[in-house]
N, C-alpha and C positions, 0 to 999 in steps of 0.2 A: 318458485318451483324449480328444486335441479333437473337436469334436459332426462329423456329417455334417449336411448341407444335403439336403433330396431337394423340389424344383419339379416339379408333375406334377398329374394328377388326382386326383380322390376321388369314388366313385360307389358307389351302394348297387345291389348286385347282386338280380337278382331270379331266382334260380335254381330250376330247373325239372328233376327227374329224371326219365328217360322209359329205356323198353326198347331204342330203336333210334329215330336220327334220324329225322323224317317223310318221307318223299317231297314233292315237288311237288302241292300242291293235297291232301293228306292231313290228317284229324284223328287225332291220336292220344290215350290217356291219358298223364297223368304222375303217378307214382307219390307223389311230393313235391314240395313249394315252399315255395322261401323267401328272407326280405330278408335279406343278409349283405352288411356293407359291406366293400367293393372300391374299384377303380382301380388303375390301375398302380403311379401315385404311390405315393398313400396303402400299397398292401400294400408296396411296397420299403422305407418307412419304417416298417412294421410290421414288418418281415423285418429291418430293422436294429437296430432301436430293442429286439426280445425276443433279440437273438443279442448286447446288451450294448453297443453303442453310444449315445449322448447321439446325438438323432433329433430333429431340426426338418422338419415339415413345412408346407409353402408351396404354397396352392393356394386354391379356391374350393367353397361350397356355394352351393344354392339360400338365399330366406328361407322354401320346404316346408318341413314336419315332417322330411323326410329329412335336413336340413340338420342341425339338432340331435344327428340318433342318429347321424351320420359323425364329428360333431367330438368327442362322447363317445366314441366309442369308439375316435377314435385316441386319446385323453386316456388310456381305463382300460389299454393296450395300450402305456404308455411312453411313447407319443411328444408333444411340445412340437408344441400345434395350436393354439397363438396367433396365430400368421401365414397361420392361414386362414379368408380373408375371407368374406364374405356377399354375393351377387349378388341384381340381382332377376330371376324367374322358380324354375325346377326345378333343382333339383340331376343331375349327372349320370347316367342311368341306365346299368345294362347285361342285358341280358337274354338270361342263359346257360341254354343246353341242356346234360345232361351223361347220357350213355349210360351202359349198365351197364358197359362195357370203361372207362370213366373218361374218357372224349375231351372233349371239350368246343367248341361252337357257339356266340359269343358276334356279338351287337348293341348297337351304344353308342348311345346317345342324348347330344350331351355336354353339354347345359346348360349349366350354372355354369363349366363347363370350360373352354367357347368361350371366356369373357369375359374372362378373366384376360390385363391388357398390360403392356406392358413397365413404365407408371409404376403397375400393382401392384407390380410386383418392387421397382421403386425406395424402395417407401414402405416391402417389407417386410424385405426381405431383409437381412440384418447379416449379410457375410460374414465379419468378425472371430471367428478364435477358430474357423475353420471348417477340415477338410483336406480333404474332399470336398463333392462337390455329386452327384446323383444324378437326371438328368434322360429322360424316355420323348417318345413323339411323341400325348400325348392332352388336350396344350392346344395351342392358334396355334402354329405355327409358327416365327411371328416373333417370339414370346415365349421360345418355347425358342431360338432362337437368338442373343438376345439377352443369355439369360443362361449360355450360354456364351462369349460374348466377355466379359461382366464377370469372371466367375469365371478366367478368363485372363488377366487386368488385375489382379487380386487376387493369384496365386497360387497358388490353390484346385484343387486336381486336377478333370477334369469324367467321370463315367460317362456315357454316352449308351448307353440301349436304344431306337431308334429303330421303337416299335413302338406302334400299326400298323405296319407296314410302308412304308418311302417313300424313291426315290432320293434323298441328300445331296448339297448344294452339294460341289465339290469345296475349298474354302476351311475349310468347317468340321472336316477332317481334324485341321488341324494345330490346334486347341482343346481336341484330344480326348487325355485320360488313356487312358485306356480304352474302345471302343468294345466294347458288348457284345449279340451278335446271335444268334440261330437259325438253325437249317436257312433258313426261308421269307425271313426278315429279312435272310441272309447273301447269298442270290442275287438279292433286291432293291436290295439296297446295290450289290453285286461285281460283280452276273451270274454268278457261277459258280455251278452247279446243286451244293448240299452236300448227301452222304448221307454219308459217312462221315469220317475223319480224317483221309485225305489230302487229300478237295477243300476239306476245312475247312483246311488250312493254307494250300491255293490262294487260297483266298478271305482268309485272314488274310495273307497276304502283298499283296495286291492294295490291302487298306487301310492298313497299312504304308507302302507303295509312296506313297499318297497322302497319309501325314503323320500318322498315327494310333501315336503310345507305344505302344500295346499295344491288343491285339484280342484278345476271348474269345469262341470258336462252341462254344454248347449243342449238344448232340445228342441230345438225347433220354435212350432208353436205352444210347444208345453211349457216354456221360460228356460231355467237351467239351472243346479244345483254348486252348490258351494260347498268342500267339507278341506278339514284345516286339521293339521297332526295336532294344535294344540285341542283339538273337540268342538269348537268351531261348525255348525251346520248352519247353512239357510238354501230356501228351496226360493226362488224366483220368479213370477208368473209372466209370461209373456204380454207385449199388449197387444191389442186387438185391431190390426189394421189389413185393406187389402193391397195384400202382395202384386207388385209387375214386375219385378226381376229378384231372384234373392243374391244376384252376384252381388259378393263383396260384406254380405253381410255379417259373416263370422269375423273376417277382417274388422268390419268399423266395430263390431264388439268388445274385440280385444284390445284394439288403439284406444277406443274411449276406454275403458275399464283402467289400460294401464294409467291413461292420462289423470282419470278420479282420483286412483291410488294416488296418484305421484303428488295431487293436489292435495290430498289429508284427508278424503272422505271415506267413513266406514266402509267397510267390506260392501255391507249388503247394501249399504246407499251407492257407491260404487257399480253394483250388479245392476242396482235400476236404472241409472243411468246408460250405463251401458246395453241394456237391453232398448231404451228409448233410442237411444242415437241407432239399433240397427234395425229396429221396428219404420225410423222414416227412411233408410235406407232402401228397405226392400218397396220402398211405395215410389223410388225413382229408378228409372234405368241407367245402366251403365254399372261400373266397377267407381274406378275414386271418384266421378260425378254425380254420384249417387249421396257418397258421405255429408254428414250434417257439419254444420259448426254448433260450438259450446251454445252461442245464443237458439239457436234453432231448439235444440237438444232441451233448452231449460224454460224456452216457452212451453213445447211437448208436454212435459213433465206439469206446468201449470196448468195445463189446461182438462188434465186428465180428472 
């Protein structure tokens, strides 16, 4: 299998479990806390790297103490963390709430995140030998977009999960493998308001329309759709399990999914896969401690 590429964040999560969100100007207790390393980045290639893919991740820490336990632990978790560098100042924070229904309220701090330019990419980035790249919106901007014009000069297929959430140049469509968005994510790009599978193909046609190979809208517990400029549809049902945290879940989606791909498996064998590795996802706590490996992932699937 050639390796994936994933350019993005790395943040040590500071999570906080609490009975019910606070209100406005409220103290409340929390029942736990704890440092679990995150980032979009970093868990996509954690989410690729334990679903059996060869995982390069490219990004930034602080010279904190944080900095050290991020890059370990992408290291004991598979993934090739030599291409990420060390900034001065903090590493990226985020600081997630998470209710007893499993929801989750997250605040990012981005540190290290911000820093990362275009001539990091250059010095680190070896796209040979690479068939994806896997890029979110939690470093510059003009960094992420940068390195998907290279990775298009290359080759290199590009994932974008544009999340945060942020309108896209209309140019950067047609760079995209695969565009892959949310409910929230999907009507920020499109404008079309997604609840279900129909306006999710609304809105997957609308990026299409604008140059995008293929578009994937999560939906939650509804599964997620698939549609592809060559005509290409499938609609994907969620499985049925109960949720305790859903951090990280869109993340291990996306890492297993790219890793299916990268492995030969049809699109929509692909999708179920990937919906399996974040369905046990959301039944453990934490962000990348939460992520399945391939075997986990493939007993799931047998058992269903």
């Amino acid at each position: 299998m050639q390796k994936l590429l994933v350019i993005g964040s790395v943040n040590m999560d500071v999570v906080s479990n609490v009975k019910q969100f606070p209100l406005p100007g409220e103290t409340i207790h929390s029942s736990d806390m704890k440092f679990v390393p995150g980032g979009k980045g970093a868990n996509q290639a954690v989410a690729a790297a334990r679903a059996g893919a060869p995982c390069v991740m490219i990004g930034a820490v602080g010279l904190d103490p944080f900095g050290d336990t991020l890059i370990a632990s992408l290291s004991e978790k598979g993934v090739d963390a030599k291409s990420v560098l060390r900034k001065e100042g903090t590493s990226g924070i985020a600081l997630i709430t998470v209710s007893e229904e499993g929801e989750n309220n997250i605040i990012l701090s981005a540190g290290a995140n911000g820093q990362i330019t275009e001539e990091d990419l250059a010095s680190v980035v070896q796209w040979d030998g690479a068939c994806a790249v896997l890029l979110q919106n939690e470093i510059p901007w003009e960094t992420t977009l940068a390195a998907l014009r290279s990775a298009k000069e290359k080759g290199v297929r590009a994932f974008l999960n544009p999340a945060p959430a942020r309108a896209l140049p209309e140019e950067l469509f047609s760079l995209l493998d695969t565009l892959i968005v949310n409910e929230t994510e999907a009507a920020v790009v499109t404008g079309v308001k997604v609840v279900d599978v129909e306006t999710a193909e609304t809105a997957a046609d609308w990026a299409l329309a604008k140059g995008a190979s293929s578009v994937i809208v999560t939906l939650g517990e509804q599964g997620c759709f698939y549609a592809s400029a060559q005509g290409a549809r499938a609609a994907v049902s969620a499985f049925r399990v109960q949720p305790v945290d859903t951090t990280a879940a869109g993340d291990t989606f996306i890492g297993a999914y790219a890793a299916a791909s990268a492995d030969g498996l049809a699109t929509e064998e692909a999708l179920v896969f990937a919906a399996a590795a974040a369905a046990l996802a959301v039944t453990r706590h934490g962000a990348q401690s939460s992520i399945p490996d391939k075997a986990e992932i493939e007993a799931f699937l047998a058992s269903r």
